[in-house]
N, CA, C and O atoms as a DFTB+ gen file, in Angstrom:
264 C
 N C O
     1  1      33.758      10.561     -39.108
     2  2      33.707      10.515     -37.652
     3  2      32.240      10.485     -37.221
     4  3      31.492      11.377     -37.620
     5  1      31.732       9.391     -36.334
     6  2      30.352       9.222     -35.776
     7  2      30.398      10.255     -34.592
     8  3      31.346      10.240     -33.807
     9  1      29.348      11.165     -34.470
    10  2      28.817      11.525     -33.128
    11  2      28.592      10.412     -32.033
    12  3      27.881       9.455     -32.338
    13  1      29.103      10.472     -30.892
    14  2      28.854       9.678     -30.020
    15  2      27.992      10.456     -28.824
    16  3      27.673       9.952     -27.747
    17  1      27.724      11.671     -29.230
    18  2      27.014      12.642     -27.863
    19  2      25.981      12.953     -28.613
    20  3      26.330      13.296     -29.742
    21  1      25.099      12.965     -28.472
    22  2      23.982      14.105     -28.934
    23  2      23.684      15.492     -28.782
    24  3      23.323      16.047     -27.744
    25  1      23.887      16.070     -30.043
    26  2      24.122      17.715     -30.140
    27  2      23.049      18.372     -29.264
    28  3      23.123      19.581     -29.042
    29  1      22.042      17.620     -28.748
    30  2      20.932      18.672     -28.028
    31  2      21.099      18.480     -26.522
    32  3      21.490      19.372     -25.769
    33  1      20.710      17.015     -26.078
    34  2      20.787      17.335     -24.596
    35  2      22.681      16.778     -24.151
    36  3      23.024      16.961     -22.983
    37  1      23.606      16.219     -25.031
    38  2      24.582      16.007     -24.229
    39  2      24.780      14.728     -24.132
    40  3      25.901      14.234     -24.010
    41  1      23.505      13.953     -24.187
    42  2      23.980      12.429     -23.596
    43  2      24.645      11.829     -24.730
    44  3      25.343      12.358     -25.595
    45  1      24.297      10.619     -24.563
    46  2      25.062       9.232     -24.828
    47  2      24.119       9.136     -26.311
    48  3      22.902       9.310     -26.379
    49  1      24.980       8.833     -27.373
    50  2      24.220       8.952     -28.655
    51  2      23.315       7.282     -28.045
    52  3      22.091       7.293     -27.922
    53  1      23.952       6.292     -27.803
    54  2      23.630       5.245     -27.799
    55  2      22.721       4.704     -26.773
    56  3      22.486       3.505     -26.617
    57  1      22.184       5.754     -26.027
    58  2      21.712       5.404     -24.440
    59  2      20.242       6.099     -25.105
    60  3      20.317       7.230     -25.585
    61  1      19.269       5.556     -25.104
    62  2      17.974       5.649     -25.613
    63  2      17.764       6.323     -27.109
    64  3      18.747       6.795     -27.680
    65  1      16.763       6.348     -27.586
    66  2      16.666       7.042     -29.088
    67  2      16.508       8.430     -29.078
    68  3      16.305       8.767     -30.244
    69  1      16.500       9.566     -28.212
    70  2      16.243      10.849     -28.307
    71  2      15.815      11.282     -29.689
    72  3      16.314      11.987     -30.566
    73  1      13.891      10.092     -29.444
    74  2      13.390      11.131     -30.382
    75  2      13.015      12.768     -30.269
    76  3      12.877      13.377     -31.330
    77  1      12.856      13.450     -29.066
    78  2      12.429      14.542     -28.189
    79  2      13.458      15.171     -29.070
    80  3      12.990      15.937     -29.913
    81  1      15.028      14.989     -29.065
    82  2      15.981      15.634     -29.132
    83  2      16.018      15.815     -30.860
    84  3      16.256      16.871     -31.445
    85  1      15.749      14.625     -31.431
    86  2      15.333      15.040     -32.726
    87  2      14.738      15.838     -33.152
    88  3      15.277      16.650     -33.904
    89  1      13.472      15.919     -32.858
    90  2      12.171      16.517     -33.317
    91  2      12.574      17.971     -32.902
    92  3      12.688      18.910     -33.690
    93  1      12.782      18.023     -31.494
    94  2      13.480      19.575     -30.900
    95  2      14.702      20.281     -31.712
    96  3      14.974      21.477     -31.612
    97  1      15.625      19.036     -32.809
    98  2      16.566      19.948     -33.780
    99  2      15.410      20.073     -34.823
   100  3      15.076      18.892     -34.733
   101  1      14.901      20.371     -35.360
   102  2      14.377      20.083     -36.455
   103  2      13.854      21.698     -36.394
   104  3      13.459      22.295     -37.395
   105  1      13.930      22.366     -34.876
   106  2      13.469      23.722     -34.866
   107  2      14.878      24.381     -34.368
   108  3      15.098      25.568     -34.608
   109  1      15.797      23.597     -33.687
   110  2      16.526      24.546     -32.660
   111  2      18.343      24.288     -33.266
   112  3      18.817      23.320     -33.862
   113  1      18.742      25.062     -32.995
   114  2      20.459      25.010     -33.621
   115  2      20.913      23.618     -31.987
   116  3      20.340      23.479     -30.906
   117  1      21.930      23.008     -32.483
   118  2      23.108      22.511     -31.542
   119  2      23.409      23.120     -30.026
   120  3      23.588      24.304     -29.740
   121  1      23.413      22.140     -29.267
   122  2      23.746      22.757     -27.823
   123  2      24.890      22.254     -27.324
   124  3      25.587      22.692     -26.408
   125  1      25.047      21.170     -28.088
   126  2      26.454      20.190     -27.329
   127  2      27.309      19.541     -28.959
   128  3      26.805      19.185     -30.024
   129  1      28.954      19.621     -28.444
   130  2      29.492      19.079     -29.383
   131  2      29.010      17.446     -29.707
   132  3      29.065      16.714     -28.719
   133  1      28.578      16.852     -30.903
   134  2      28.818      15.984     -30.983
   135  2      29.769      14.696     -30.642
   136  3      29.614      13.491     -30.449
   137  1      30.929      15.717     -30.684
   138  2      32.401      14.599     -30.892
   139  2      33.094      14.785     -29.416
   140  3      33.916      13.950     -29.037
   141  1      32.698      16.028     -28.506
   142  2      33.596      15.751     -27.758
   143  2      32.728      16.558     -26.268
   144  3      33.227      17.046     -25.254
   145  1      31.334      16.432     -26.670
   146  2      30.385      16.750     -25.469
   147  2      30.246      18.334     -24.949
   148  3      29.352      18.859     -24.285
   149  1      31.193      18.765     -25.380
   150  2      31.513      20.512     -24.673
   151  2      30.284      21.554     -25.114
   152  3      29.832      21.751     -26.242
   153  1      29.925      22.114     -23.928
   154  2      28.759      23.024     -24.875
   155  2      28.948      23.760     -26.047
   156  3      30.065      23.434     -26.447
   157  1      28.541      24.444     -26.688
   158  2      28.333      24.519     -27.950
   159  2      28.286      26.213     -27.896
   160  3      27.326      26.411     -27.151
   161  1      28.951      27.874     -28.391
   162  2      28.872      28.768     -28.813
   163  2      27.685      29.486     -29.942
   164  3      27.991      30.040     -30.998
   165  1      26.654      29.356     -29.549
   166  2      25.369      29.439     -30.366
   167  2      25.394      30.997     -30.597
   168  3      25.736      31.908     -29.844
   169  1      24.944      31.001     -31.816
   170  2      24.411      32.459     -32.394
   171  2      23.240      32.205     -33.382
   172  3      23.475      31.723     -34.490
   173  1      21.957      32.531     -32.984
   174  2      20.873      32.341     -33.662
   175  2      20.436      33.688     -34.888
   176  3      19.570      34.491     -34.542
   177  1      20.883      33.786     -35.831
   178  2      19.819      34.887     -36.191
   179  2      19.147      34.617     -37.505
   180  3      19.129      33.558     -38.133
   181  1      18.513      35.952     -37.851
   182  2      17.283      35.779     -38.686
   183  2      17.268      34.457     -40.208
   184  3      16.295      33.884     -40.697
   185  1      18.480      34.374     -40.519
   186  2      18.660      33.683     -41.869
   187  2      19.070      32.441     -41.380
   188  3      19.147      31.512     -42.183
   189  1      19.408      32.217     -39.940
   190  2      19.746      30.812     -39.929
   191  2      20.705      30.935     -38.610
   192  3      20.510      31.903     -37.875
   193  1      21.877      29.868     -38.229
   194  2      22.156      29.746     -36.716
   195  2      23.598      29.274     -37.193
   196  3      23.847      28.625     -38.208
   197  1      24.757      29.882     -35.956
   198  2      25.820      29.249     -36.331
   199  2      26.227      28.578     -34.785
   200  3      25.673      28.971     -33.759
   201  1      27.190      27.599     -34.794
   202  2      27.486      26.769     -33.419
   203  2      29.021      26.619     -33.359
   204  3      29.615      25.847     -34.112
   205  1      29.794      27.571     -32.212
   206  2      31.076      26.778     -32.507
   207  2      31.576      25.885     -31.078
   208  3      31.195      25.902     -29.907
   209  1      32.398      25.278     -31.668
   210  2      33.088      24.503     -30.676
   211  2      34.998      24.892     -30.607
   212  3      35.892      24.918     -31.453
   213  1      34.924      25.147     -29.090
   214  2      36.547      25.339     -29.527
   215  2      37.273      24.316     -29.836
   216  3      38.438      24.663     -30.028
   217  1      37.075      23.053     -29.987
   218  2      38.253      22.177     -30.306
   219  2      37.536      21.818     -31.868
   220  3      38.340      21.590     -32.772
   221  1      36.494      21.781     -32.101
   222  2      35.852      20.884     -33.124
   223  2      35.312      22.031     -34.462
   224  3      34.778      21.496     -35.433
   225  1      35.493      23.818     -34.468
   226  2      35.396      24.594     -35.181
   227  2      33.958      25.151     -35.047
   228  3      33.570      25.449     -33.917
   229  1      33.141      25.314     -36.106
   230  2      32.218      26.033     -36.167
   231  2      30.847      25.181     -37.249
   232  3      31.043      24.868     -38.423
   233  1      29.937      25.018     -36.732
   234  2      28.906      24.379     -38.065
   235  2      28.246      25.668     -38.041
   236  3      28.256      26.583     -37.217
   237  1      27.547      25.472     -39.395
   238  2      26.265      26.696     -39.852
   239  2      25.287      25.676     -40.496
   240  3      25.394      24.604     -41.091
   241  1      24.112      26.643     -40.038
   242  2      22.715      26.022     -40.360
   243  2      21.736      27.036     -41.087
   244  3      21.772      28.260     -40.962
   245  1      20.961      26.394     -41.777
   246  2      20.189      27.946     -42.186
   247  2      18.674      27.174     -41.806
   248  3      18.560      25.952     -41.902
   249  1      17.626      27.995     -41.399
   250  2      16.249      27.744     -40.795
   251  2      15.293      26.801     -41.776
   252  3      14.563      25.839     -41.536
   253  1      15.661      27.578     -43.089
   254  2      14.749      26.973     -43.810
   255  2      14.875      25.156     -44.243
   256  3      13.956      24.343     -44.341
   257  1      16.497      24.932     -44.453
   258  2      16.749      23.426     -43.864
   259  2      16.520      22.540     -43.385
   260  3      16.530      21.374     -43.780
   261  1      16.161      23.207     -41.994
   262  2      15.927      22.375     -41.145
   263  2      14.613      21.529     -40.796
   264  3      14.626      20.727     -39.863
């Protein structure tokens, strides 16, 4: 399944290149579902960040990853 939203600001995967939004994950966990736009259940802590979505479940990230 392609993301059609972009996990940071929300928009349109296809509506400009959100390099900003890139570069800004590269430090920051998910704000918006990919698949279905809805904000995103963030919990940041020390070892890394988790994101859920109620229809789409839960991703985990760890800091050093990213």
């Amino acid at each position: 399944m392609d993301a059609i939203w972009c996990d940071r600001c929300g928009g349109a995967v296809e509506d400009g290149t959100h390099d900003a939004c890139r570069l800004a994950r590269t430090l920051e966990p998910p704000r918006f579902c990919p698949w279905c736009r809805r904000r995103l259940k963030v919990q940041v802590l020390p070892a890394g960040w988790s994101a859920a979505c109620v229809e789409h479940g839960t991703s985990i990230g760890d800091h050093a990853t990213r």
